[in-house]
Structure formats: structure tokens, C-alpha cells
N, CA and C atoms as an extended XYZ file, in Angstrom:
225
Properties=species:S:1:pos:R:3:atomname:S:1:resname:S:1:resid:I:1 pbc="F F F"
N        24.667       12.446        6.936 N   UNK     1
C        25.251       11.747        8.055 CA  UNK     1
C        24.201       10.823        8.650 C   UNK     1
N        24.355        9.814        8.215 N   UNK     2
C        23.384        8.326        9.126 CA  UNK     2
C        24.232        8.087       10.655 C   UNK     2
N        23.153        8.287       11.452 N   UNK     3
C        23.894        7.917       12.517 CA  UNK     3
C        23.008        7.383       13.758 C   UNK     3
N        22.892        6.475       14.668 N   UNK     4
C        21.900        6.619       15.930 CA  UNK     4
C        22.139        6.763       17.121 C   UNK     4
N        23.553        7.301       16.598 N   UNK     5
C        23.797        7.419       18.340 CA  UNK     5
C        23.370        9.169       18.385 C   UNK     5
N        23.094        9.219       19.894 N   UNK     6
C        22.329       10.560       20.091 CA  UNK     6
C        23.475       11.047       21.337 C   UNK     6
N        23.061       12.489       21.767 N   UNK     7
C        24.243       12.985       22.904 CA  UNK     7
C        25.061       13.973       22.622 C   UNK     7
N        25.469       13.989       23.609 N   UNK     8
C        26.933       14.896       23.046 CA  UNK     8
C        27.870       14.381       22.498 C   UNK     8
N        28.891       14.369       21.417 N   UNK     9
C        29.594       14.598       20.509 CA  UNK     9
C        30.909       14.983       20.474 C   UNK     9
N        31.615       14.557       20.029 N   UNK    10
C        32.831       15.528       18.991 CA  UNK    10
C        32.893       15.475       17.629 C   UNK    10
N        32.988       16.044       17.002 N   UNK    11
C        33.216       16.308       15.500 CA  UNK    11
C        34.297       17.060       15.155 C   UNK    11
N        35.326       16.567       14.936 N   UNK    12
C        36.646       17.117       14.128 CA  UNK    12
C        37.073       17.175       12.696 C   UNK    12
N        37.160       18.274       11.652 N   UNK    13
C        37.482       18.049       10.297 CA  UNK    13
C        38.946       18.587       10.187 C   UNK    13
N        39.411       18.489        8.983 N   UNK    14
C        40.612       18.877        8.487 CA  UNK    14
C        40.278       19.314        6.872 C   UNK    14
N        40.758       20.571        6.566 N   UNK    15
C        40.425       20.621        4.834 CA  UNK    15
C        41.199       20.172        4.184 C   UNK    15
N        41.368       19.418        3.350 N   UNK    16
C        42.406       18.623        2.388 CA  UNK    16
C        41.710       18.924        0.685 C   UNK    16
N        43.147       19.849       -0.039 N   UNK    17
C        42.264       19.488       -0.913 CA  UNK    17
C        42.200       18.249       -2.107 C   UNK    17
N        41.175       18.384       -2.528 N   UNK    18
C        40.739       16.684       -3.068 CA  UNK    18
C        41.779       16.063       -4.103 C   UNK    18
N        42.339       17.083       -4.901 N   UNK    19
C        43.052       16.796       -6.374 CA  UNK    19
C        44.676       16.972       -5.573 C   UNK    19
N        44.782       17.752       -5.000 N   UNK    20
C        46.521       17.481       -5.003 CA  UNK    20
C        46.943       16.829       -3.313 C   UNK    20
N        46.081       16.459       -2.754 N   UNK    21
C        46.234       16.274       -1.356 CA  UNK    21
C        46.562       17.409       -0.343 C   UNK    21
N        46.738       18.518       -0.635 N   UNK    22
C        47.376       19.366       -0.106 CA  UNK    22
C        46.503       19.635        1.355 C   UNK    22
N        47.356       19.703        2.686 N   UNK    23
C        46.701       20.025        3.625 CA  UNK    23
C        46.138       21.952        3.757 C   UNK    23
N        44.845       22.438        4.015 N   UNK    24
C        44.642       23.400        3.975 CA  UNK    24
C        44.595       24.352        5.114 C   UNK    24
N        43.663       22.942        6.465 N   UNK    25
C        43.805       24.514        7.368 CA  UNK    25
C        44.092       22.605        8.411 C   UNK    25
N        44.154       23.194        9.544 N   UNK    26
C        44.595       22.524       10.677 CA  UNK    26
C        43.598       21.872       11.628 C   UNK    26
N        43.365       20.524       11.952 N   UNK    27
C        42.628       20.388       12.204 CA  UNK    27
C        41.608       21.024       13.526 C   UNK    27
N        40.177       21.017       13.402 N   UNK    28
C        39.428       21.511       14.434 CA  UNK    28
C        38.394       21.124       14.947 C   UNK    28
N        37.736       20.936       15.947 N   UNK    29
C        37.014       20.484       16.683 CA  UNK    29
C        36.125       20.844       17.590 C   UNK    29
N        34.467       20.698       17.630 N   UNK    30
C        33.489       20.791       18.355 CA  UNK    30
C        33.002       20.081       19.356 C   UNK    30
N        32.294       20.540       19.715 N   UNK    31
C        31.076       19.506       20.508 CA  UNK    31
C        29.587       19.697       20.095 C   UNK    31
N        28.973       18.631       19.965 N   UNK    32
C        27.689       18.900       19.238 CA  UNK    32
C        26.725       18.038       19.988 C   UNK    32
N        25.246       18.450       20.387 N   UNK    33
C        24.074       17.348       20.753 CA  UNK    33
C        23.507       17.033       19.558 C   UNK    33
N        23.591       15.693       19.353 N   UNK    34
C        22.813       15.000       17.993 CA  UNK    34
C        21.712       14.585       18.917 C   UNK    34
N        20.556       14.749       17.979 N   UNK    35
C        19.625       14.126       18.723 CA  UNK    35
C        18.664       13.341       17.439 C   UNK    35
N        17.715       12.014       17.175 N   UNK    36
C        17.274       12.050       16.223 CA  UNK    36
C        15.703       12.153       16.154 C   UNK    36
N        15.291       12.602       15.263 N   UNK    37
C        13.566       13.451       15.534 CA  UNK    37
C        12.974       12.245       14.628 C   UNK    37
N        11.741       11.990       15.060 N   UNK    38
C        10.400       11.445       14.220 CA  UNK    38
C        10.128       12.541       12.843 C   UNK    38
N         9.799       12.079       12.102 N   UNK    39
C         9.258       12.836       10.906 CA  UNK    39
C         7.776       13.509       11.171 C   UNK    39
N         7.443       14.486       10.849 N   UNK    40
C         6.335       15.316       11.359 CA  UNK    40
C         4.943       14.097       10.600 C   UNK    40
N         3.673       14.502       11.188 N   UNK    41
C         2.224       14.067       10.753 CA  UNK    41
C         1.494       14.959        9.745 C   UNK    41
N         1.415       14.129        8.767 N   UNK    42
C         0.615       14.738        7.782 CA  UNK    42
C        -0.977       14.859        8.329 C   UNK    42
N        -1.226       16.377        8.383 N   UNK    43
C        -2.863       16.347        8.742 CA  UNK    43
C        -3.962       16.483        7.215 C   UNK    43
N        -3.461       17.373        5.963 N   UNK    44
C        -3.726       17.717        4.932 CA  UNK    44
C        -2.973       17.259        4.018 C   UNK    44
N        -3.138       16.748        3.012 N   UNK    45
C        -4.562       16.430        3.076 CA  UNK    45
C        -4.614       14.641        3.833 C   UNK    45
N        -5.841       14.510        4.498 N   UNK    46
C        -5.911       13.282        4.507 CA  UNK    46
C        -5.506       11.948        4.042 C   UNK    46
N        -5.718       10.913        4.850 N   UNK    47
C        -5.496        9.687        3.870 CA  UNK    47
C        -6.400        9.238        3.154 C   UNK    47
N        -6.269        8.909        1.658 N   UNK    48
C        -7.074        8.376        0.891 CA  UNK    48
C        -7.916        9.548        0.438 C   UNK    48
N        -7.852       11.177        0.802 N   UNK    49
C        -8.816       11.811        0.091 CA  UNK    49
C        -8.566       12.359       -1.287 C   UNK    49
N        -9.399       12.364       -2.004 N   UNK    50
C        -9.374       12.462       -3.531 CA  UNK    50
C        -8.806       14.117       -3.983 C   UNK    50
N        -7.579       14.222       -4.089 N   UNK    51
C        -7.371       15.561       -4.167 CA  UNK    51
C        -8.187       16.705       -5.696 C   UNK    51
N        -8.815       17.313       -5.744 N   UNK    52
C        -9.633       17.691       -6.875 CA  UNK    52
C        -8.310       18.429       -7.374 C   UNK    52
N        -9.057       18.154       -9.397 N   UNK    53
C        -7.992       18.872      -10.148 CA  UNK    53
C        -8.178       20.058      -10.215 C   UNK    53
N        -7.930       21.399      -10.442 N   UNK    54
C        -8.221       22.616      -10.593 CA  UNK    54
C        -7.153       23.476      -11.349 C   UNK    54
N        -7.270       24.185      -12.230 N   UNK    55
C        -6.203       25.087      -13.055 CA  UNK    55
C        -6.650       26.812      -12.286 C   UNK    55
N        -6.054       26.872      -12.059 N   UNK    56
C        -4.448       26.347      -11.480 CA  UNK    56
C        -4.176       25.043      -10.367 C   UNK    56
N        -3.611       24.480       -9.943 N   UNK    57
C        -3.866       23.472       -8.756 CA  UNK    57
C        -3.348       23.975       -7.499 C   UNK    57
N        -3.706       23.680       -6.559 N   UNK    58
C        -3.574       24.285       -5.689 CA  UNK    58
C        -3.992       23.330       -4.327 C   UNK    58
N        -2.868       22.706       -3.495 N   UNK    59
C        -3.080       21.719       -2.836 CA  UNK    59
C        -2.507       22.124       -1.211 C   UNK    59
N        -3.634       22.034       -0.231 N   UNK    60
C        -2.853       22.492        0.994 CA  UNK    60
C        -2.239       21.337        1.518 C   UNK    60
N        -1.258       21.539        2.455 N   UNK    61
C        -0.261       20.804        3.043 CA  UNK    61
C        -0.495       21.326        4.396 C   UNK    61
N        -0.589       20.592        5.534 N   UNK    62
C        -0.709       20.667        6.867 CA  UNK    62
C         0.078       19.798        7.962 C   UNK    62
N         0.672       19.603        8.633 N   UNK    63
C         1.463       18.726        9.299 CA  UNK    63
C         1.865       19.080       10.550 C   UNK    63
N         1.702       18.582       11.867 N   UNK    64
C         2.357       18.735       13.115 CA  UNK    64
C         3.906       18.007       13.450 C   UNK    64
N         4.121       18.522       14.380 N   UNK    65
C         5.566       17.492       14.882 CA  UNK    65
C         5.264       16.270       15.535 C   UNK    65
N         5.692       15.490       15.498 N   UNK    66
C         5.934       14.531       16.130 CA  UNK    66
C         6.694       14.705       17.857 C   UNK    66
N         7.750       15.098       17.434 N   UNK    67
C         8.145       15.661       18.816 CA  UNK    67
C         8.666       17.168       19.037 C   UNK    67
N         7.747       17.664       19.783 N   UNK    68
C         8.263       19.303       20.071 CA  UNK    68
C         9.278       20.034       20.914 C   UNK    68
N        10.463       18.698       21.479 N   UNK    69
C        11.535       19.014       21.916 CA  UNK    69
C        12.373       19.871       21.253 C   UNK    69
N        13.337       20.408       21.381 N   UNK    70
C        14.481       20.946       20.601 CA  UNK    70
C        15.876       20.310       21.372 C   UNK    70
N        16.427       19.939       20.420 N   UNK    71
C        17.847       19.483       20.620 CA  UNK    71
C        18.240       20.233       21.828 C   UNK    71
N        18.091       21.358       21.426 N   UNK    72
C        19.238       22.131       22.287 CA  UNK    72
C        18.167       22.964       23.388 C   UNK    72
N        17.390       22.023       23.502 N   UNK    73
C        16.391       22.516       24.540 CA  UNK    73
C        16.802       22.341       26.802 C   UNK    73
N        17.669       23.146       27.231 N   UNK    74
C        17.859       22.639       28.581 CA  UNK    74
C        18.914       21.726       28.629 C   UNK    74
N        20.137       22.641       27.480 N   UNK    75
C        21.430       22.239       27.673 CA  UNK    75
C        21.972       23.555       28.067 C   UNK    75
């Protein structure tokens, strides 16, 4: 789901199925906070550092958030 709008929401589906059209269940409906997040910061490995080969390999990965809100933080 591409989307930019942020907030509260409705989201309603209906199951239909795909090959005979047949309606399945009735439609239903939420409310949802979309919110959209930054992609976290790579701390590990660095930029540009030369990762060494090793058998077995073995490469750490480190990363913070960007933003430490939660959607559903003080709703």
C-alpha cells in the first residue's frame, strides 16, 4: 500500500472470490492511524569500510531509528 496521507483512516474490504465472482462475506470496516516512518540508520558497518572475507563470513549489522515514535503512541 503506497500512500502519504497519514491520520486516521477507514479501511473497508469485501471478500470476492477471484475466479467466479462470488460474493463471500459482507462488507467491513475499520479505523486505522497510518503514519509514515523514515527508514532506520545504518551504524555497522560503516560507510566505505572494507568488510574482511572470512570462512565462515560473518558480518555485523547495527542500525538505530530514525524516529522513535510509535503510531499508536498517545492515541
Amino acid at each position: 500500500m503506497v500512500s502519504s496521507r497519514q491520520g486516521f483512516t477507514e479501511i473497508s474490504v469485501q471478500v470476492v472470490d477471484y475466479y467466479s465472482q462470488q460474493v463471500l462475506s459482507s462488507w467491513h470496516t475499520a479505523r486505522a492511524y497510518l503514519d509514515s516512518k523514515q527508514p532506520p540508520m545504518l551504524n555497522l558497518p560503516q560507510r566505505d569500510e572494507q568488510v574482511v572475507y572470512r570462512d565462515p563470513l560473518f558480518i555485523r549489522f547495527q542500525w538505530y531509528p530514525t524516529s522513535s515514535r510509535s503510531g499508536w503512541y498517545g492515541v
